[in-house]
C-alpha positions as CSV (number, residue, x, y, z in Angstrom):
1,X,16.6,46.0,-248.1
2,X,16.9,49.9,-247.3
3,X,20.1,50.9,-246.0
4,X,20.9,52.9,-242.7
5,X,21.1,56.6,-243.2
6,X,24.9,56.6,-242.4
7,X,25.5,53.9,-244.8
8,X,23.4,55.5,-247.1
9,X,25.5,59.3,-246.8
10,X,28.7,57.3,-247.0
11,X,27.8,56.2,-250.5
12,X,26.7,59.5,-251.7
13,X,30.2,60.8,-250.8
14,X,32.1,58.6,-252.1
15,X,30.4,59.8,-255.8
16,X,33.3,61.8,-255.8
17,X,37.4,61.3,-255.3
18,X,38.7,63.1,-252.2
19,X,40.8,66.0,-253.3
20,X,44.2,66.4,-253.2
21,X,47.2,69.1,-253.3
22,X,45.6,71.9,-250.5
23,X,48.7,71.4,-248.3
24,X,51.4,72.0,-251.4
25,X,49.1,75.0,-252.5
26,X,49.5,76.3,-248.7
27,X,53.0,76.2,-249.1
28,X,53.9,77.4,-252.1
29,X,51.8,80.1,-252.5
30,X,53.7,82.2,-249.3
31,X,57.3,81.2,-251.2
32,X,56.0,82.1,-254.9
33,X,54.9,85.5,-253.5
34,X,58.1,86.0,-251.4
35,X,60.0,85.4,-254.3
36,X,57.2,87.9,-256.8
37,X,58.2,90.4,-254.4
38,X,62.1,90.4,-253.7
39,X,62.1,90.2,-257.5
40,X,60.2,93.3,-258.1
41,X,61.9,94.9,-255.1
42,X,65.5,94.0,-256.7
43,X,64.1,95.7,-260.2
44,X,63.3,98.8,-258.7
45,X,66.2,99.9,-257.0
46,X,68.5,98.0,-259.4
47,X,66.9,98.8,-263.1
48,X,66.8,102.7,-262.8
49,X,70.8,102.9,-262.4
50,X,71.2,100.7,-265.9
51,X,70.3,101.8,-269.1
52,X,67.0,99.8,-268.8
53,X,65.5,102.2,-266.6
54,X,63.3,103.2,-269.0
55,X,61.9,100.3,-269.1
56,X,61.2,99.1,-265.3
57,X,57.6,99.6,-264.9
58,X,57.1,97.9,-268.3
59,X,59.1,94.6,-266.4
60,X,57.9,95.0,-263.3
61,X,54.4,94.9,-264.0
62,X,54.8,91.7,-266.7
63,X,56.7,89.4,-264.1
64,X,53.6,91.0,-261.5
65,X,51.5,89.7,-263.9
66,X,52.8,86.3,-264.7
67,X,53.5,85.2,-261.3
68,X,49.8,86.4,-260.4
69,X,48.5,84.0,-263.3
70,X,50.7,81.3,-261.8
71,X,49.1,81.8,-258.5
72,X,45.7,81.8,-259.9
73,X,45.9,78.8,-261.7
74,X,47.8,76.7,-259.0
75,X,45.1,78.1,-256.4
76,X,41.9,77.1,-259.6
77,X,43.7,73.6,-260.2
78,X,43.8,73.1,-256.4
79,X,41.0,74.5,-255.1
80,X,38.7,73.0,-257.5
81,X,38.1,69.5,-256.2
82,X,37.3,71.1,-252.2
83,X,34.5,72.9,-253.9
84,X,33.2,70.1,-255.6
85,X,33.4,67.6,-252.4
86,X,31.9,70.2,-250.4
87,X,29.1,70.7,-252.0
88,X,28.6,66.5,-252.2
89,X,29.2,66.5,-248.3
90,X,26.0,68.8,-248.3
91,X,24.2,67.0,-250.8
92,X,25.3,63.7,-248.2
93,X,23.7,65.8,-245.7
94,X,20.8,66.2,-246.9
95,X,20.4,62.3,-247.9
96,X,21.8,61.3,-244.1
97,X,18.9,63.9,-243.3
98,X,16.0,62.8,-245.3
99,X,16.6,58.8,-244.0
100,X,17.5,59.9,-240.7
101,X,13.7,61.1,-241.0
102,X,12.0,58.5,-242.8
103,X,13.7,55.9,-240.1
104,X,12.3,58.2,-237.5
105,X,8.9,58.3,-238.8
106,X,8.8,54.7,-239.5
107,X,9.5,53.6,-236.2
108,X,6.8,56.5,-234.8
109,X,4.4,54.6,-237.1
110,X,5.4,51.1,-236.1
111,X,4.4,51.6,-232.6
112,X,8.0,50.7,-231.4
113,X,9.8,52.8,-228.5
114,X,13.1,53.6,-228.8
115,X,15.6,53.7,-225.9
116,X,19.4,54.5,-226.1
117,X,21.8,53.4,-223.0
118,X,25.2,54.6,-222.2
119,X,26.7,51.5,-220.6
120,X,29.5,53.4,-219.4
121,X,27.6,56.1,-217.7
122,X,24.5,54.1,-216.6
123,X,22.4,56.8,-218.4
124,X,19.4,56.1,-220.9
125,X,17.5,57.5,-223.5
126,X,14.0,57.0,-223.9
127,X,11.8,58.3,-226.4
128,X,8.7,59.8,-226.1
129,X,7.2,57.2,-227.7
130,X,8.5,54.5,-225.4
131,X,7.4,56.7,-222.4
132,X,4.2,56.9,-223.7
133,X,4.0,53.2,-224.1
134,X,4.7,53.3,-220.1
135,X,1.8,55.4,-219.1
136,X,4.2,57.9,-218.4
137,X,4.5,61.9,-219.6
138,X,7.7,63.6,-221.2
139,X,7.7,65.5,-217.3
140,X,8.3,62.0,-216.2
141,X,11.1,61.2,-217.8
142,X,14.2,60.0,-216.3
143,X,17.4,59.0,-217.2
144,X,19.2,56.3,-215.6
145,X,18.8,52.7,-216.0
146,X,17.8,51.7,-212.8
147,X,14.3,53.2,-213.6
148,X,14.3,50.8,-216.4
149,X,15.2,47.7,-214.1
150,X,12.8,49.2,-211.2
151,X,9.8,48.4,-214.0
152,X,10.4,44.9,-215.1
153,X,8.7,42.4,-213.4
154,X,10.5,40.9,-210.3
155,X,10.7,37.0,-212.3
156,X,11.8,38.7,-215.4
157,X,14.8,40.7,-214.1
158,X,17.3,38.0,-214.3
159,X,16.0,36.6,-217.1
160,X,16.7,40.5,-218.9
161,X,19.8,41.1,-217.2
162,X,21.6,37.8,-218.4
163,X,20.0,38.1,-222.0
164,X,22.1,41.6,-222.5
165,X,25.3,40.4,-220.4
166,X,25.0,37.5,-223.0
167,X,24.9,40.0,-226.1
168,X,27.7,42.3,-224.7
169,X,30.3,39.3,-224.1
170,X,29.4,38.4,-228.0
171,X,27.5,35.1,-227.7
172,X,24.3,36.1,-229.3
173,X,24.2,38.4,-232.2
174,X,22.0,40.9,-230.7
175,X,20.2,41.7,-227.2
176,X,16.6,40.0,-228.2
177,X,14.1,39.0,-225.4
178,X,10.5,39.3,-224.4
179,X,9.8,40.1,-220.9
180,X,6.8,41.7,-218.4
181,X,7.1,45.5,-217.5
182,X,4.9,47.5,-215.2
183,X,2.7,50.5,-216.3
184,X,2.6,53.9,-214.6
185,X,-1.1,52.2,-213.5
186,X,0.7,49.7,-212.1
187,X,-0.5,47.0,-214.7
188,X,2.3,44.8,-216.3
189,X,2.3,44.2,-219.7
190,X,4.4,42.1,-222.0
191,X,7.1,44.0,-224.3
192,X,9.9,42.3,-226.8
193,X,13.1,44.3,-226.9
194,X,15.4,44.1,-229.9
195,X,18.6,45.8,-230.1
196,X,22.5,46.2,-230.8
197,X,25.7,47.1,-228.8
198,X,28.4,49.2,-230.1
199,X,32.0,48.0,-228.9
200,X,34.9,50.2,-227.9
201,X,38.6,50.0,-229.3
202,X,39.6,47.5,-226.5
203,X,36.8,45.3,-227.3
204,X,33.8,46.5,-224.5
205,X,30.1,47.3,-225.1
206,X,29.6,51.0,-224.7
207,X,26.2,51.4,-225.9
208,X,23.3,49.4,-226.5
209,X,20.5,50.8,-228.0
210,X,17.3,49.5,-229.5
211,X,13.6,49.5,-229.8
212,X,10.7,48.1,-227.7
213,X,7.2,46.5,-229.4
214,X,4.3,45.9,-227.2
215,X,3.4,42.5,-226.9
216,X,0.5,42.2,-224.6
217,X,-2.2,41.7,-227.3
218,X,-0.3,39.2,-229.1
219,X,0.4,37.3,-225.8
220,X,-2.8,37.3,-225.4
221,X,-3.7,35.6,-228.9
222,X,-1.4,33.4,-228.4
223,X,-2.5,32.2,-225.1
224,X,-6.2,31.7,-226.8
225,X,-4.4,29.9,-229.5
226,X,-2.6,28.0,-227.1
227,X,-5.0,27.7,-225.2
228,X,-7.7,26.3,-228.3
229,X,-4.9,24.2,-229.3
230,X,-4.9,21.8,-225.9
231,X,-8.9,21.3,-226.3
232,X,-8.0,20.9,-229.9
233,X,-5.6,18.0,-228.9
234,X,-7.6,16.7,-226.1
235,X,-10.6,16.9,-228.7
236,X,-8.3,14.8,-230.9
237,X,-7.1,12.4,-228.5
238,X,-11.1,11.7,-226.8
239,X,-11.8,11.2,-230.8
240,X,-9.4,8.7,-231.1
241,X,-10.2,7.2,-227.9
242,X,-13.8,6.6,-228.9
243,X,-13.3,5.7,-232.5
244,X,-11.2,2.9,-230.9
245,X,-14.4,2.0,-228.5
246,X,-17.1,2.6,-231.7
247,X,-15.3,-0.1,-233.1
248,X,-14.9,-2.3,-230.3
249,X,-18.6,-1.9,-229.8
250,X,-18.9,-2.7,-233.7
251,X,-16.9,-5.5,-233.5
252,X,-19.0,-6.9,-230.5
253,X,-22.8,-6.2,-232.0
254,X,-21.9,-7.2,-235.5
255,X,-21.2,-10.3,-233.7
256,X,-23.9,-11.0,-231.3
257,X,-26.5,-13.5,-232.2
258,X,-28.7,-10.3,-230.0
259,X,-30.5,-7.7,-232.5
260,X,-28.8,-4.3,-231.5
261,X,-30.4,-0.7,-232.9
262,X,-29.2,2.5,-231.6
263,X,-31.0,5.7,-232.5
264,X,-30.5,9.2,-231.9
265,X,-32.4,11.3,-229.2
266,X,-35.3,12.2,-232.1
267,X,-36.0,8.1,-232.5
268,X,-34.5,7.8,-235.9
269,X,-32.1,3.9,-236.6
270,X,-28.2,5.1,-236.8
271,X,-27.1,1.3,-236.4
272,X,-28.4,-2.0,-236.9
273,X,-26.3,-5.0,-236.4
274,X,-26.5,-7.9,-238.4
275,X,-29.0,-10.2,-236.1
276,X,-31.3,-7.1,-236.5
277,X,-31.2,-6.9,-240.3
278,X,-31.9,-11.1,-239.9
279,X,-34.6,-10.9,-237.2
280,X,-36.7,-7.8,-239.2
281,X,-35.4,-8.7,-243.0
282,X,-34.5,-5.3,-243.8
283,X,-30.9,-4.3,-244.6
284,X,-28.8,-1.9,-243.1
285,X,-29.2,0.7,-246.0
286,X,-33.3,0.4,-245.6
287,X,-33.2,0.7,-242.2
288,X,-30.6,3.7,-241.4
289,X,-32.8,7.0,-241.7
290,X,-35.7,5.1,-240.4
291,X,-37.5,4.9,-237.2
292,X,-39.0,1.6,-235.3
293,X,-42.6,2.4,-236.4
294,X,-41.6,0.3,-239.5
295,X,-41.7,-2.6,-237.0
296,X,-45.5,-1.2,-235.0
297,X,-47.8,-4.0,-235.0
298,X,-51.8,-3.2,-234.1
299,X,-51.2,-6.0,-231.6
300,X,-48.7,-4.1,-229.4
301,X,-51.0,-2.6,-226.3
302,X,-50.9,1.2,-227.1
303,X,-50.4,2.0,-223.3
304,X,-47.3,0.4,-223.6
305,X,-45.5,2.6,-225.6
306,X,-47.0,5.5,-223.7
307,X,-44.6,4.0,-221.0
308,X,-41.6,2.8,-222.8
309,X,-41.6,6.7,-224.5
310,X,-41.9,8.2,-220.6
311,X,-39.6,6.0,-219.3
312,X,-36.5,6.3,-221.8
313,X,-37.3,10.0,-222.5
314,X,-36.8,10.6,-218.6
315,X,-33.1,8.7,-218.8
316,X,-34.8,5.5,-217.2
317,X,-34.2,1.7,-219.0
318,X,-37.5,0.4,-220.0
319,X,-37.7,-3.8,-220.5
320,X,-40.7,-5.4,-221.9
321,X,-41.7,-9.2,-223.2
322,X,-45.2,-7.4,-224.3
323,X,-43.6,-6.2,-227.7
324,X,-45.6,-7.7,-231.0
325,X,-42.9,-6.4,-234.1
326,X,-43.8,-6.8,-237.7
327,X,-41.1,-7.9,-240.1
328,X,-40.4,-6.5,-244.1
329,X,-42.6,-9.6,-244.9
330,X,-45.7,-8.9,-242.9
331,X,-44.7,-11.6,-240.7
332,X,-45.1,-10.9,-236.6
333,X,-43.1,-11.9,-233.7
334,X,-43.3,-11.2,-230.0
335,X,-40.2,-9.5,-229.0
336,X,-38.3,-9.2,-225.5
337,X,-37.2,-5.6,-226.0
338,X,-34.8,-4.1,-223.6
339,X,-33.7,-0.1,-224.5
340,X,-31.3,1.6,-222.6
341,X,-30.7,6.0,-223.0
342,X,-26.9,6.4,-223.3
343,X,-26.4,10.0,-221.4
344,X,-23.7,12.7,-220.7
345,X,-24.6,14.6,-217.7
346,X,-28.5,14.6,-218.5
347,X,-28.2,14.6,-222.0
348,X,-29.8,12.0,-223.9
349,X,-26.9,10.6,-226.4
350,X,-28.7,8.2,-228.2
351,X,-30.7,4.6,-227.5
352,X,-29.5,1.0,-227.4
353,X,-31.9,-1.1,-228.1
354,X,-31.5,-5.2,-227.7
355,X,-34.3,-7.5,-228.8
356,X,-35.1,-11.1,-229.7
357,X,-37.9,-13.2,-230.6
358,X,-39.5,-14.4,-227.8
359,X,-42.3,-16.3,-230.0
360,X,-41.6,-19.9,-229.5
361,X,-41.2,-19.1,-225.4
362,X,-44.3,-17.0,-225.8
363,X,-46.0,-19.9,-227.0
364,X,-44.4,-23.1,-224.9
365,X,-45.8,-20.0,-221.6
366,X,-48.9,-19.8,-222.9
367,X,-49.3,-23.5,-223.2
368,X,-47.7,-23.7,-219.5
369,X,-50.0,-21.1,-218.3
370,X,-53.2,-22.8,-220.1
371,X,-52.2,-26.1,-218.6
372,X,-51.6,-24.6,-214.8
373,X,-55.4,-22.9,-215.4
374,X,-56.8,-26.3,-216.5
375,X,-55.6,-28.1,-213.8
376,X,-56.0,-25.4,-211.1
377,X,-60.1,-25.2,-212.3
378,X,-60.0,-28.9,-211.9
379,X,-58.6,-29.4,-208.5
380,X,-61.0,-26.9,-207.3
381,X,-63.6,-29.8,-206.8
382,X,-62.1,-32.5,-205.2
383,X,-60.3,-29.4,-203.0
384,X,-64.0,-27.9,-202.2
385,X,-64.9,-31.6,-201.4
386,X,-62.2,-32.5,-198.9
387,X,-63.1,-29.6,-197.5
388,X,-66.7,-30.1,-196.8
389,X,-66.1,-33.7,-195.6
390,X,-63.4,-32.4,-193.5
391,X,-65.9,-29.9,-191.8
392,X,-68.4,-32.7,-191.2
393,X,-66.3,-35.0,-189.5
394,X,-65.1,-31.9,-187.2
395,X,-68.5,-30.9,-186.5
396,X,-69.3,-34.6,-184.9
397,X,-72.1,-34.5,-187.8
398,X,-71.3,-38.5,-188.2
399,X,-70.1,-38.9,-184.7
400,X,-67.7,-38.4,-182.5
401,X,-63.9,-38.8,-183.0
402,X,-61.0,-39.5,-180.6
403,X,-58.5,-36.8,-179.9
404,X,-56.0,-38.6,-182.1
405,X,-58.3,-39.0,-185.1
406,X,-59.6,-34.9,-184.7
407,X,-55.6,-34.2,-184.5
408,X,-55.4,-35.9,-188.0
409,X,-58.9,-34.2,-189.6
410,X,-57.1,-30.8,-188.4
411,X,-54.0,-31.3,-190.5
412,X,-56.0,-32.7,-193.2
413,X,-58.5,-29.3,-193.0
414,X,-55.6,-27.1,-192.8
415,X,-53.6,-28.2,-195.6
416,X,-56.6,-28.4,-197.5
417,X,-57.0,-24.3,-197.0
418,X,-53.4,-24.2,-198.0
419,X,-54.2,-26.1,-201.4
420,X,-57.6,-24.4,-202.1
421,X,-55.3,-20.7,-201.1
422,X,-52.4,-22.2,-203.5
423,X,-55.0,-23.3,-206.5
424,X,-57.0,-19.6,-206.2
425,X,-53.2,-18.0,-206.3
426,X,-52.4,-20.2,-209.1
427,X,-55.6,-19.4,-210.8
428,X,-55.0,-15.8,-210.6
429,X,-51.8,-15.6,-211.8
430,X,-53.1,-17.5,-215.3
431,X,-55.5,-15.5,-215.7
432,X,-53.5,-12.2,-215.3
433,X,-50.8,-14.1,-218.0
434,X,-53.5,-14.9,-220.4
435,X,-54.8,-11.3,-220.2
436,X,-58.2,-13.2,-219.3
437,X,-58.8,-11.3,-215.7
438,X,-62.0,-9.5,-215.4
439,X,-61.6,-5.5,-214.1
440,X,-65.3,-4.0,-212.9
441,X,-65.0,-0.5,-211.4
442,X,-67.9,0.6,-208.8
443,X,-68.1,3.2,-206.6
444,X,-66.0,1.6,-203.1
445,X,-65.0,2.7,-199.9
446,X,-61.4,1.8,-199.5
447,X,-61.2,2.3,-195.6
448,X,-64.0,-0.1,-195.1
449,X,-62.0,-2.6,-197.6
450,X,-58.7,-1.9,-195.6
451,X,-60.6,-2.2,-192.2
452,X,-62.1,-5.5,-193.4
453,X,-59.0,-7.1,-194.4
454,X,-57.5,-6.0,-191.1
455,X,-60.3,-7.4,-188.5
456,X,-59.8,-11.0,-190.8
457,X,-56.2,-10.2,-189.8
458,X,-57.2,-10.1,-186.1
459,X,-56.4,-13.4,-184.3
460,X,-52.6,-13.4,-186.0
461,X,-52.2,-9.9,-185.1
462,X,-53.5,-10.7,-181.5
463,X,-51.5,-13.6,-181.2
464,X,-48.7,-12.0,-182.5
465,X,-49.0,-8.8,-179.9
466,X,-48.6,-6.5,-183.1
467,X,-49.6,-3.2,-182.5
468,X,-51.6,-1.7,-185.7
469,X,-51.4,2.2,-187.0
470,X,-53.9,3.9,-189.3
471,X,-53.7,6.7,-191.4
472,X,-57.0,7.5,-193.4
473,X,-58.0,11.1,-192.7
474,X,-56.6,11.8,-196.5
475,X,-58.6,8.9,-197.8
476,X,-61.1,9.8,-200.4
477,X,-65.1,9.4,-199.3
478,X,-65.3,6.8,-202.7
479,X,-63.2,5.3,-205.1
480,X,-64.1,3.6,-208.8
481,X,-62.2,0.7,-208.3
482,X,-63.3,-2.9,-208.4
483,X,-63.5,-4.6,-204.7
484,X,-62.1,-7.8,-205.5
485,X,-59.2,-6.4,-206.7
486,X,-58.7,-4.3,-204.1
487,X,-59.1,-6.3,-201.7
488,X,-56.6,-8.8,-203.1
489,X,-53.9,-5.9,-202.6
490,X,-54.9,-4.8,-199.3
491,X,-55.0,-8.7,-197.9
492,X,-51.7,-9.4,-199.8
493,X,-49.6,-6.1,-198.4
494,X,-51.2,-6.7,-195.1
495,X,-50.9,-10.2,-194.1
496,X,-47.5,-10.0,-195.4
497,X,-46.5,-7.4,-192.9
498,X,-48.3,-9.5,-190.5
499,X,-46.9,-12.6,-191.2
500,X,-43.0,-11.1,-191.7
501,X,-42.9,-8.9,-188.4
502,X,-41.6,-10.0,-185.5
503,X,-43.9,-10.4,-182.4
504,X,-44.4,-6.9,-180.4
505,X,-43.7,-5.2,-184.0
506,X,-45.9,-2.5,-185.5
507,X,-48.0,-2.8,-189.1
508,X,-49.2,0.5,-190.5
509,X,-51.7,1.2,-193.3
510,X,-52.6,4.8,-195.0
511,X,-54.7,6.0,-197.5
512,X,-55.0,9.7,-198.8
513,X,-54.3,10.9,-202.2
514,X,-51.2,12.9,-203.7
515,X,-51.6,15.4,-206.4
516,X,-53.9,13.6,-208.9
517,X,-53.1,10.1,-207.6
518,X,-54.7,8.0,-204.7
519,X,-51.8,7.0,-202.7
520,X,-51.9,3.7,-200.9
521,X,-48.9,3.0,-198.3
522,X,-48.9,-0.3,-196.4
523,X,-45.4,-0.5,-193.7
524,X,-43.8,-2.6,-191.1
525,X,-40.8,-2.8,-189.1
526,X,-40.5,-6.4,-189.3
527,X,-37.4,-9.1,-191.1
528,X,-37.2,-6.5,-194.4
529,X,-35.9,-8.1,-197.7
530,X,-31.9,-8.3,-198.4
531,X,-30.5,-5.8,-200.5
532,X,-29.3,-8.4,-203.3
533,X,-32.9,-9.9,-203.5
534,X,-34.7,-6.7,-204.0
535,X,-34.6,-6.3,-207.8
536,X,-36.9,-10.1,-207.4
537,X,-39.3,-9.0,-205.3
538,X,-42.2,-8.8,-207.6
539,X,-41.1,-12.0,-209.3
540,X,-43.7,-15.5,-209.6
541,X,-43.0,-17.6,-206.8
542,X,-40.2,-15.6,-205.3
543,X,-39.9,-15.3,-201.5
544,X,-36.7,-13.7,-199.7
545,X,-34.2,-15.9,-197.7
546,X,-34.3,-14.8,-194.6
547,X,-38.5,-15.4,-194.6
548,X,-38.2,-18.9,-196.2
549,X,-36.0,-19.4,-192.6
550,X,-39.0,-18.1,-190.4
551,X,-42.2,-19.1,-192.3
552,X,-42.1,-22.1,-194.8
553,X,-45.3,-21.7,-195.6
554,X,-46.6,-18.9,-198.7
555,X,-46.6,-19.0,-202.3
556,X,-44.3,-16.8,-203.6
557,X,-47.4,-15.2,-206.2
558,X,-49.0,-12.5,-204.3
559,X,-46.8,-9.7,-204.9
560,X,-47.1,-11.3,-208.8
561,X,-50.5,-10.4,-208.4
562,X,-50.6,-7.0,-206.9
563,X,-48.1,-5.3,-209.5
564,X,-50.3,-7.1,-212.1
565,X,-53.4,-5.5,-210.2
566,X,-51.7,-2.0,-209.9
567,X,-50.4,-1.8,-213.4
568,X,-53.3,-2.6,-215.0
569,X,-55.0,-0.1,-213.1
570,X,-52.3,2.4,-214.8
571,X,-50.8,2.5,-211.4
572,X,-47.2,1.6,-210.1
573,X,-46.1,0.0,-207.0
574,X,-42.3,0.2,-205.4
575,X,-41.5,-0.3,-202.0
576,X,-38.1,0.9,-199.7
577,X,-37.0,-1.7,-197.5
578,X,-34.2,-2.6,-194.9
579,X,-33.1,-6.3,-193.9
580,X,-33.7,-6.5,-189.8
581,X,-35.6,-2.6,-190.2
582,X,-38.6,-3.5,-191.7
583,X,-40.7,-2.6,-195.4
584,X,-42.6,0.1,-196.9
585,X,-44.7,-0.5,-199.8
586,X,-45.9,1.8,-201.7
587,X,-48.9,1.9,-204.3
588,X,-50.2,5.5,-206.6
589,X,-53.1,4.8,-209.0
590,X,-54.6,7.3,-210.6
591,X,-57.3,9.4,-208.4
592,X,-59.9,8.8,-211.6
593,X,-60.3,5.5,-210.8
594,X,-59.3,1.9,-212.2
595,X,-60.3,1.2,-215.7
596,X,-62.9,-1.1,-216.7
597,X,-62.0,-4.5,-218.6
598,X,-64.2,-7.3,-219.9
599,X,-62.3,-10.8,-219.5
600,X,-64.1,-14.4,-219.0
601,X,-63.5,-14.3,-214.8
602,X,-62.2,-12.0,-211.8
603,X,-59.9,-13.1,-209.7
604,X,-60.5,-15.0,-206.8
């Protein structure tokens, strides 16, 4: 550890013994030469009158010259050790010198201002470094402390003050703090002072002086450390967090009887649970890495996955029973697939996807749907026959009938149309699960269809004093699109809004096209369908509670129908709705036209 210059001058000093004997030379010297000379005076007047007259200079100049030898060497034994210790003092010098400068340069180098207060006085020192470290010039200097306090920033003064009254009463070993300070620009900027009083005889600081470092820069740092460190900690803690949900969720998949997969956003298996691994016979090792092409059958529709990859890649859930998977051994299965994109903000974490095999149900709906066709095609005849019969006896063909018997005919005609409209519906809707249903595209004109539908419409909506809006100056001249089918939508969206609008309400049909879409919209300000029933709405046999109150009548299949219609088309159909406010379906199929498909029958 280098030693302060004082200290260091002090030791070169003490090299050598302080001398001794200069005040006992001062002395004696005057008496020894008093004596020399009232000796010499004595032999001259006294020798010449003896008969050693002869001989006085001879005696006066030997006891001159003796006590001039005893002077010299008293004054060389004496004087000896002053010459030595001066000339150490001035080699001291020169050492107090030489650190005094290397100190000097150091703390010029080190970037620290130094500052010197007289406590008694009030007046301070300030180096030109320290100045400089202010913004301020060596014309600017001043002297008294209150400059100093007039700098600090107004939450830091006490703070300072206390810090050196603390120091100067002797509880802390030296006046350390780090405080804010203002520029000449005005700017504050954070400084640590470090310094040392000196204590008079009665115990009181005197002086304090010390040095000043700036801090700003490392403040700074440390506020970006700081700063790092909270995200790092928050980082840590949301880590810990979710590696405590992960395996909650682990826990909860491994045991699920549900095959669970996630994958990341680029469709590549990070997780399989152990129902998946049983349901596809590949283990979690094989199927890590992989994607779920290793379970593409040729018997999944391709359109389909058109749809599930635009749906999930747009942040939607995408659920399908249509699925066919292949398993390790070559075996297939149909598969109810549900996948759901797990976002933050609108990015796309990864994918859960939960399936199961649907196979057996697949084949006990089948069977259901087969038997519902077969006996639907079968009641068909004696339906058409009651009919006919019923017709003839209403039409006095085989003579006349009483008022009561033509009240009962009625009925029986009635609910016959209700059967034969029940059996068609029913019909329809096995045909559209088998995949059976017929699709034959011809040039059409959709008004004329929409028109047509409306004018069959005509007695309800009469009766009903419902007022009827078009919209069709958008519609296109012709449409490819097969006329059953069409129709099918048109009567099903219209005599719903018909039949589920109060009297006096308004029904209101448009037809134009939207971007590359034809654009079918069919509203009514009628009952609407509850909120908590909406997510049914296209449902088999589904019909809304607060219609099953005002018309017990319907089969609950049409809007079955028409999605299958739409979608098959490569259309979609949604609607907005309000209970008490009325319904707005709407239905976009592609502006090309709908696609031709060979099956055994149409719909009816």
């Amino acid at each position: 550890m280098e030693k302060s210059p004082l200290t260091t001058g002090k030791a070169q000093i003490s090299k050598v013994a302080a001398p001794r004997g200069g005040t006992l030379l001062i002395v004696l010297a005057p008496i020894l030469l008093l004596v020399v000379t009232v000796v010499i005076t004595f032999l001259t007047y006294w020798l010449p009158q003896t008969v050693y007259a002869p001989l006085t200079p001879i005696i006066s100049g030997v006891l001159l010259l003796i006590f001039s030898g005893v002077i010299w060497v008293m004054i060389r034994i004496t004087l000896s050790p002053y010459i030595a210790y001066s000339n150490n003092a001035g080699e001291a010098i020169k050492v107090v010198a030489v650190a005094s400068d290397r100190h000097v340069r150091a703390i010029i180098g080190s970037g620290l201002g130094y500052w010197d207060y007289d406590i008694l006085s009030g007046e301070v020192y300030f180096s030109g470094h320290m100045m400089a470290l202010l913004g301020y010039g060596e014309q600017e200097r001043t002297d008294r402390i209150d400059f100093w306090y007039s700098l600090i920033h107004p939450d830091d003064v006490e703070g300072v003050r206390r810090t050196m009254t603390y120091h100067f009463d002797k509880r802390t070993p030296e006046y350390s703090i780090e405080y804010r300070i203002r520029r000449a620009n005005g700017e504050y900027m954070w400084v640590a002072d470090r310094g040392r009083a000196e204590y008079g005889p009665d115990g009181k600081a005197t002086k304090l002086s010390g040095v000043t470092q700036d801090m700003t820069n490392m403040k700074r740092v440390q506020e970006v450390l700081d700063a790092r460190t909270h995200e790092l900690e928050v980082a840590t803690k949301k880590v810990v967090e979710e590696s405590r949900n992960v395996l909650k969720f682990k826990m909860a998949t491994d045991g699920s009887v549900q095959a669970v997969a996630i994958t990341n956003p680029d469709g590549k298996i990070i997780y399989v649970n152990p129902a998946w691994c049983s349901l596809n016979g590949y283990s979690e090792t094989e199927a890590i890495g992989q994607t779920h092409h290793i379970l593409k059958s040729s018997d999944t529709p391709p359109e389909l996955f058109t749809r599930m990859y635009a749906e999930i890649t747009a942040g939607n859930p995408f659920t399908t029973e249509e699925i066919v998977n292949v398993r390790k051994d070559g075996k297939t299965y149909h598969a109810a697939l549900s996948i759901v994109p797990i976002k933050e903000g609108k990015d796309i974490l990864f994918y859960v996807g939960l399936s199961e095999d649907i196979t057996q149900r697949k084949a006990v709906d089948q069977a259901k749907t087969e038997f519902v066709s077969l006996a639907s095609h079968q009641l068909r005849t004696p339906l058409s026959a009651i009919r006919w019969y019923s017709e003839m006896l209403l039409s006095k063909y085989v003579g006349e009938l009483n008022e009561k018997q033509r009240q009962y005919v009625q009925e029986i005609y009635h609910g016959n149309i209700r059967m034969v409209d029940l059996v068609n519906a029913l019909l329809n809707t096995s045909r559209i699960d088998l995949g059976t249903f017929a699709v034959e595209p011809e040039p059409v004109n959709l008004v004329e269809i929409c028109e047509s539908v409306l004018l069959e419409l005509t007695p309800q909506i009469t009766e009903r004093q419902q007022k009827v809006e078009r919209n069709f100056a958008g519609a296109p001249a012709t449409y490819m699109g097969d006329p059953k089918l069409l129709r099918i939508v048109f009567q099903n969206l219209l005599s719903n809004s018909v039949k589920y609008t109060q009297v006096g309400g308004t029904i209101g049909a448009e037809i134009s096209t939207r971007a590359q879409d034809l654009y079918i919209s069919i509203w009514d300000n009628g009952y609407g369908i509850p909120k908590h029933q909406q997510s049914s709405m296209f449902q088999k046999l589904f019909r809304a509670d607060n219609v099953r109150q005002k018309d017990t009548e319907g089969t609950g299949l049409g809007m079955y129908i028409i999605k299958a219609i739409v979608e098959a088309a490569q259309g979609k159909i949604w609607f907005d709705s309000e209970e008490d406010k009325g319904t707005k379906f709407h239905v976009l199929m592609p502006l090309s036209g709908m696609i031709k498909k060979t099956g055994t029958k149409g719909l009816s």
